[in-house]
N, C-alpha and C positions, 0 to 999 in steps of 0.2 A: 504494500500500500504506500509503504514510504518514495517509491521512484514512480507513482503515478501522483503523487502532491507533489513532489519535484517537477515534474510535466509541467502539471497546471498551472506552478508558481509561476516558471519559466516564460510560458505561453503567455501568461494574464502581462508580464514583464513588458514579454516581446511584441504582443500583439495590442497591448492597451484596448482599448474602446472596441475593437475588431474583434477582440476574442469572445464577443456576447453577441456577434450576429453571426456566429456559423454553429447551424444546429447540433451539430456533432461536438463541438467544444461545450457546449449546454448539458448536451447529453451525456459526455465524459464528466463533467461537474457534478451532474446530480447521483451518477454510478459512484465516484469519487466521496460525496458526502454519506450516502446508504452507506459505503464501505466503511466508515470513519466510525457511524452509529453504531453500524454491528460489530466494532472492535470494541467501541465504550461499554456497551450493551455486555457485551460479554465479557470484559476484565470485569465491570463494577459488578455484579449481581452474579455469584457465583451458581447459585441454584434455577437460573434463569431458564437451565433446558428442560426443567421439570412441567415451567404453565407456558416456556414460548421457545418454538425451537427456530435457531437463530440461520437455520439450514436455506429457510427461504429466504435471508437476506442474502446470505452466501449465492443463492442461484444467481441472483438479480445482478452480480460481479460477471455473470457470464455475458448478460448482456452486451459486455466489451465488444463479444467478436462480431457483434453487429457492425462494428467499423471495418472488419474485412468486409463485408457487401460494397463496402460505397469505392474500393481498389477491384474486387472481385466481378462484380458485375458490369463495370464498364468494357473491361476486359471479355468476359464471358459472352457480351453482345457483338465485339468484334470478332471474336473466332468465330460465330453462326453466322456473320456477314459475310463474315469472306469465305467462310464454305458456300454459304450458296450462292455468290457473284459465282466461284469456282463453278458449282454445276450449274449455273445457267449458262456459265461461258462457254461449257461443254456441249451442252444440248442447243448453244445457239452454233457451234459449231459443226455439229451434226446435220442441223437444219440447212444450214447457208451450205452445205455439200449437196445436198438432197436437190436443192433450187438450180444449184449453179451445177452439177451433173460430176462434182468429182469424184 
């Protein structure tokens, strides 16, 4: 937890005023505070897992790899493009043979 508040410190440094209009540094802050609670949560009240299990805070840290989608998927949309420019280049190739008799 401690190198993702070095992040954020960094970021808030580096980006000033910018770092609160891009949803993803919103959304790393408010992962970043849940994280912060469920440490306090669970040093301060030692018997805490008996009335609240601190498991589904812990889930909600997974949420991170939500920020692989926003690298992932732009990516993911250009390999299905240019596979199918590829077969259509093909099949336009195919065509213009058919037309033109070679």
């Amino acid at each position: 937890c401690g190198i993702y508040i070095i992040e954020a410190i960094l970021k808030m440094i580096g980006l000033r005023k910018y770092y609160w209009l891009s949803k993803w540094n919103i959304f790393d802050f408010i992962i970043l505070l849940v994280s912060i609670a469920d440490i306090i949560i669970d040093r301060s009240i030692p018997d805490i897992s008996n009335k609240f299990s601190p498991a589904i805070i812990r889930s909600i840290r997974l949420a991170r790899t939500l920020r692989l989608a926003k690298y992932l998927l732009p990516l993911f949309i250009k390999i299905v493009d240019h596979y199918i420019n590829r077969r259509l280049r093909f099949g336009y190739d195919i065509g213009k043979g058919f037309v033109v008799g070679e």
